[in-house]
C-alpha positions, 0 to 999 in steps of 0.5 A, a space after each residue: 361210363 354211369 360214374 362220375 367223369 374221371 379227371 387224369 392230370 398231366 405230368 408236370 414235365 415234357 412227355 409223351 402223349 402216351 404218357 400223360 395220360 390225355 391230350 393236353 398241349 405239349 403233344 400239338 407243339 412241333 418243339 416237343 422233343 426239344 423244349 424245356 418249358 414247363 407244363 405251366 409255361 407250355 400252356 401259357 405259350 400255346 393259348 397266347 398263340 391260339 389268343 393271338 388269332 381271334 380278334 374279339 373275345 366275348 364272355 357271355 355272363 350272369 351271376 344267377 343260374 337259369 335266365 338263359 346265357 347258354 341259349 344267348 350264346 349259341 344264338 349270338 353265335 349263329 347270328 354272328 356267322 350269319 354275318 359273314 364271320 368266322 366264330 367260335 364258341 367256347 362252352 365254359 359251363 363245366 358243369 353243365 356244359 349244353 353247347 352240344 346239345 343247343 347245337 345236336 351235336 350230342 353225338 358228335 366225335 373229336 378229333 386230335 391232329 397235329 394242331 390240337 383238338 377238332 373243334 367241330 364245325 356247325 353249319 350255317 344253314 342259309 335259310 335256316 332250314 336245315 343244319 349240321 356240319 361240314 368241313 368248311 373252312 370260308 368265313 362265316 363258320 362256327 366251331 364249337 368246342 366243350 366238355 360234352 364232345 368227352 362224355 361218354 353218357 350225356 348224364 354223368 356229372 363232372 365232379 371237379 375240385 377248382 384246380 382241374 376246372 383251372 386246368 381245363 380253362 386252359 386247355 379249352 383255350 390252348 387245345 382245341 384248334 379254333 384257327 383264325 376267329 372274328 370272335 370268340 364267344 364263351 358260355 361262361 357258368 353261373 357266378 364269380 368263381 374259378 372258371 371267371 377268375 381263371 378266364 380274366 387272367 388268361 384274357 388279360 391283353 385280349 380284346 374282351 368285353 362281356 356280354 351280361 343276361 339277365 331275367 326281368 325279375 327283380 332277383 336276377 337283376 339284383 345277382 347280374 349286377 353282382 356280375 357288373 361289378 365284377 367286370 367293373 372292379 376287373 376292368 372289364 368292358 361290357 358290352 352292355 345288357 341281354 334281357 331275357 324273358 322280358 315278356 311273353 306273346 299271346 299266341 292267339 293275338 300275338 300281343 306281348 306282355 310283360 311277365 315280371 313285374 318292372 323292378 327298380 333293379 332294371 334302372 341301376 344298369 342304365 345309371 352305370 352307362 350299362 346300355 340293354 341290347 336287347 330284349 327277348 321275349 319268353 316265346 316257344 320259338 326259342 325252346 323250340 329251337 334248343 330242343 332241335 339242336 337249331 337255334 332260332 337265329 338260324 331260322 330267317 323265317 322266325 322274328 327271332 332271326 331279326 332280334 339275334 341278328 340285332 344283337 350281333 350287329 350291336 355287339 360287333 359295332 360296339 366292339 369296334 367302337 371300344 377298339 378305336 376309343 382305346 387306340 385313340 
């Protein structure tokens, strides 16, 4: 298919599968033949159940395309499984969805069954040597789930007007059979449109804290607090602050530099009590490991394998630490 994606919306009322024209989820629920929901209410069941599972929810967001959320979601991910925990990752850039490529999946298959779409798995390599999937079901898994595994050319653009990337927001959350998760990562797009409004709603109740990236330049830093006040205004938490490119090594001395120059925007996030988590720099490792469908946290001999692996430790203490505060 050259053209752009074709969009078939679901019937309103119960049907079959064959009827509907796509998997959407009233063909997992075992009460299909008897239920009188709605499609609407259907899919409010379904992703509250597929919710109920996963303990922390973490939306990976900017309000500025390019400084690299994608690449910080897939690492965090990997570094989390790394960690022993069961993760999944959620690609919610719809159009631009990379998931499957920053993990080579480009090719991969899904699968239906009776609980709902396969969300593949991606290897956790234990030395970061070799990667690919398995069906394994032991903690320290990673799934993986996006709009990719159903294109059939890896160009062709999705050209969706917001109700359909609402209704997709559903599905990825209430079809895609993500099991029992530690976390749930997603990849969020640029921006505070639909794809955002339509998450936050759906989250409500959820623990979910957002993780936000931005580039050290003066520009990215000024949208990125667009995307804080969002959280802020939302009652959102935030984990705190991601700096990507934040400088670039020598690969003759080794040394490191920073590219941008140091803009005031850098200190509003710490006047917020918005904490920087980490800092990564602008290195060939990174590229490199996108590029191979392996991303470099998997890789122990790389010092980016020490920095993602940092930042995963961080975010699941600082979780814990919101969790006991909102029970105290």
């Amino acid at each position: 298919m050259s053209g752009t994606v074709e969009y078939i919306p679901t019937v309103e009322t119960v049907a079959p599968i064959e009827d509907c024209g796509r998997g959407h989820a009233c063909s997992f629920c075992p009460e299909e033949d008897s239920c009188t929901l709605d499609k609407a209410n259907h899919s409010k069941v379904h992703m509250q159940q597929r919710l109920s599972k996963m303990n922390w929810i973490i939306p990976v967001m900017a309000n500025k395309g390019g400084v690299g959320k994608s690449t910080v979601s897939a690492n965090l991910a990997v570094a989390l499984a790394q960690l022993g925990y069961a993760v999944g990752l959620a690609d919610a850039d719809i159009h631009g969805p990379n998931a499957a490529r920053l993990f080579g999946m480009q090719n991969e298959k899904v699968k239906v069954t009776g609980r709902g779409i396969n969300a593949p798995e991606y290897e956790i390599a234990g030395r970061g040597e070799s990667t690919g999937r398995s069906n394994s079901t032991s903690r320290g898994t990673l799934r993986v789930g996006s709009l990719a595994f159903f294109l059939e050319e890896f160009d062709t653009p999705v050209v969706w007007r917001d109700a359909y990337k609402h209704d997709y927001i559903h599905h990825m959350l209430g079809s895609f059979d993500w099991g029992v998760l530690d976390f749930l990562i997603v990849d969020m797009p640029p921006g505070t449109g639909n794809e955002l409004i339509t998450l936050g709603d759906v989250l409500k109740g959820c623990n979910t804290s957002a993780l936000l990236v931005t580039s050290a330049d003066a520009i990215a830093l000024q949208d990125t607090r667009k995307a804080a006040r969002y959280c802020k205004e939302s009652a959102l938490p935030i984990l705190g602050v991601v700096e990507n490119y934040a400088g670039t090594i020598c690969p003759h001395c080794g040394g490191e530099f920073d590219m941008f120059p140091r803009a005031p925007e850098a200190e509003a996030f710490e006047q917020q009590g918005i904490a920087t988590l980490a800092r990564l720099p602008f290195t060939p490792a990174i590229g490199a490991g996108a590029a191979a469908g392996a991303p470099v946290a998997g890789d122990i001999n790389s010092p980016m394998h020490g920095v993602f692996a940092a930042l995963a430790t961080t975010c699941r203490d600082e979780l814990i630490a919101q969790q006991r505060k909102m029970m105290s």
